[in-house]
C-alpha positions as CSV (number, residue, x, y, z in Angstrom):
1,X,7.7,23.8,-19.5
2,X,9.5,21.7,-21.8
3,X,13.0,19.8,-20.2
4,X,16.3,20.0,-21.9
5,X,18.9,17.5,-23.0
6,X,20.1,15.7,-19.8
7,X,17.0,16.6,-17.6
8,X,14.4,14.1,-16.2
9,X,11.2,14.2,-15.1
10,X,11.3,14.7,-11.1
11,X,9.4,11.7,-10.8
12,X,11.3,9.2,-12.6
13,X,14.6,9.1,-10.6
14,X,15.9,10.2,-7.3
15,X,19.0,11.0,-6.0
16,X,22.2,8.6,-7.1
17,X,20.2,5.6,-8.8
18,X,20.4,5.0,-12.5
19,X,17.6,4.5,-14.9
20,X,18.2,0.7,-15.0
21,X,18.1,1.0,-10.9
22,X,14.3,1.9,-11.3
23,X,13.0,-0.5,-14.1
24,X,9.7,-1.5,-13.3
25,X,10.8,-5.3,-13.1
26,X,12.8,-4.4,-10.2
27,X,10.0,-3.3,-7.6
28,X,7.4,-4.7,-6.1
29,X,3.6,-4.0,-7.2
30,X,0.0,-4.2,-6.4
31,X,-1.8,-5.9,-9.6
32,X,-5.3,-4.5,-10.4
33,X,-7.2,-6.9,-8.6
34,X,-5.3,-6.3,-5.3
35,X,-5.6,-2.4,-5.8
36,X,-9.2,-2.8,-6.9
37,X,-10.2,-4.8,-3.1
38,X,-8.2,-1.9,-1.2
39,X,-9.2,1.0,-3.4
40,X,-13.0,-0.9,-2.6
41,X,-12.1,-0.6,1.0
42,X,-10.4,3.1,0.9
43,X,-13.5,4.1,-0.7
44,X,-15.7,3.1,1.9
45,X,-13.6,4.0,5.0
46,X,-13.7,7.8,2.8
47,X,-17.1,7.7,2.5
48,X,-17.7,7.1,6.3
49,X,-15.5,10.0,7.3
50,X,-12.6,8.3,8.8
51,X,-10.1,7.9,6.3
52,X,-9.0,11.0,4.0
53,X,-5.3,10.9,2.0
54,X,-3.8,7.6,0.6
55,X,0.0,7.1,-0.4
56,X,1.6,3.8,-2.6
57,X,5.0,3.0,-2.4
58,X,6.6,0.5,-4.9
59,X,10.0,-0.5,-3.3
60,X,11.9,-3.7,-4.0
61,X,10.9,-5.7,-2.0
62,X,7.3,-4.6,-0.5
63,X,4.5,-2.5,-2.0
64,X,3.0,-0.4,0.4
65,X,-0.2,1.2,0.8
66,X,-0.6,3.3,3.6
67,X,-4.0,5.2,4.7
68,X,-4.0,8.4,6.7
69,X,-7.0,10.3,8.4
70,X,-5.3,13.6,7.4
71,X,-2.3,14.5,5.0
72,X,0.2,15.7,7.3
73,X,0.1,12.9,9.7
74,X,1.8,9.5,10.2
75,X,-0.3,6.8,8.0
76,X,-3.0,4.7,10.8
77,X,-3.0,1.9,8.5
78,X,-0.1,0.2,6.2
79,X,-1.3,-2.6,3.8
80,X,2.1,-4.2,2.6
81,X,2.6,-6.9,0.1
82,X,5.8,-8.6,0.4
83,X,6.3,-11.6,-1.7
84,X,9.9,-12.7,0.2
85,X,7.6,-13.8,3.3
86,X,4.9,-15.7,1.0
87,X,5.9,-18.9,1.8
88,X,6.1,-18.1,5.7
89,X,3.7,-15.9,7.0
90,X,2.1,-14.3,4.0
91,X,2.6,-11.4,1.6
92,X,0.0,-9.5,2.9
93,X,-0.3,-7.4,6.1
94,X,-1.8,-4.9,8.0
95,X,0.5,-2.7,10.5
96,X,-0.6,0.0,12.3
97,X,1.0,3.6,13.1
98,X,2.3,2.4,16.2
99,X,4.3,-0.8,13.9
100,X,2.1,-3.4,15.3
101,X,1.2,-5.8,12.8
102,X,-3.1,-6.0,12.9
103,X,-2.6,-8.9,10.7
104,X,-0.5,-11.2,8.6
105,X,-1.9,-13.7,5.8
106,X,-1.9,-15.5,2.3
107,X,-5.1,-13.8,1.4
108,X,-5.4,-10.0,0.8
109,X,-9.6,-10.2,1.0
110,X,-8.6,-12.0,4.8
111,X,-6.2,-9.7,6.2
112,X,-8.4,-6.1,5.0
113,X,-11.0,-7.8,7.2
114,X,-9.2,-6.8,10.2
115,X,-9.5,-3.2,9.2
116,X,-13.0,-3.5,7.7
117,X,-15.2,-3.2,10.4
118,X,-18.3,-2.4,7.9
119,X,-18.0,-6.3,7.1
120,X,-18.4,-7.6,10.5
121,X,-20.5,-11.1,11.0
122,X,-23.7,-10.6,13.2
123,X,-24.8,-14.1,14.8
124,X,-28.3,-14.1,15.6
C-alpha cells in the first residue's frame, strides 16, 4: 500500500500536532544503555513467567516503560525517566498499577532493584 500526496504514516503524527510538534528533540528518551538494563530485566521477569507484553512511551517530559502480565490489562510496573525531577528526587522510578511509587532514585541499576527480586542479597 503505497500513501498519497498529503497522507502520513499513522505512526508519525496524531491528532492536531504538527510535524515540528513531534521532533525527536522534543521528547524524552531511554538511551541504549538504560533500555539495555530494563530490556536485561524484562527479559528475565519473561523468562520466569511473570511478565508477558511491554509498552514505551516517549512524551515530553518522561519516558515511560511500562510492563504488563497480559496485553489487555493495566501495566503492574511503570519504569519512568523524568529528567525535570533529577536534581530532586531522581529521574528514575518505579510506580506500580495502583500509582504507588515502589521507588525513586538517581541510579536506574538502584531503583530496578526494587522490582528484581532474582537479584536479592542472601547473608549467611
Amino acid at each position: 500500500m503505497s500513501l498519497g500526496p498529503g497522507d502520513t504514516e499513522p505512526s508519525q503524527f496524531h491528532g492536531g500536532e504538527s510535524p515540528s510538534a513531534l521532533a525527536p528533540a522534543s521528547r524524552v528518551t531511554f538511551d541504549r544503555h538504560e533500555l539495555d538494563r530494563i530490556f536485561s530485566l524484562y527479559g528475565r521477569k519473561v523468562a520466569a513467567g511473570e511478565w508477558r507484553d511491554y509498552a514505551i512511551d516517549f512524551l515530553r517530559d518522561r519516558a515511560v516503560f511500562s510492563v504488563f502480565r497480559r496485553a489487555s490489562e493495566v501495566p503492574i510496573y511503570r519504569i519512568e525517566k523524568s529528567p525535570r525531577l533529577a536534581r530532586r528526587q531522581g529521574a528514575y522510578s518505579v510506580i506500580s498499577a495502583t500509582g504507588l511509587i515502589v521507588r525513586r532514585g538517581h541510579e536506574l541499576d538502584r531503583v530496578l532493584r526494587s522490582i528484581d527480586t532474582s537479584l536479592s542479597l542472601v547473608a549467611g
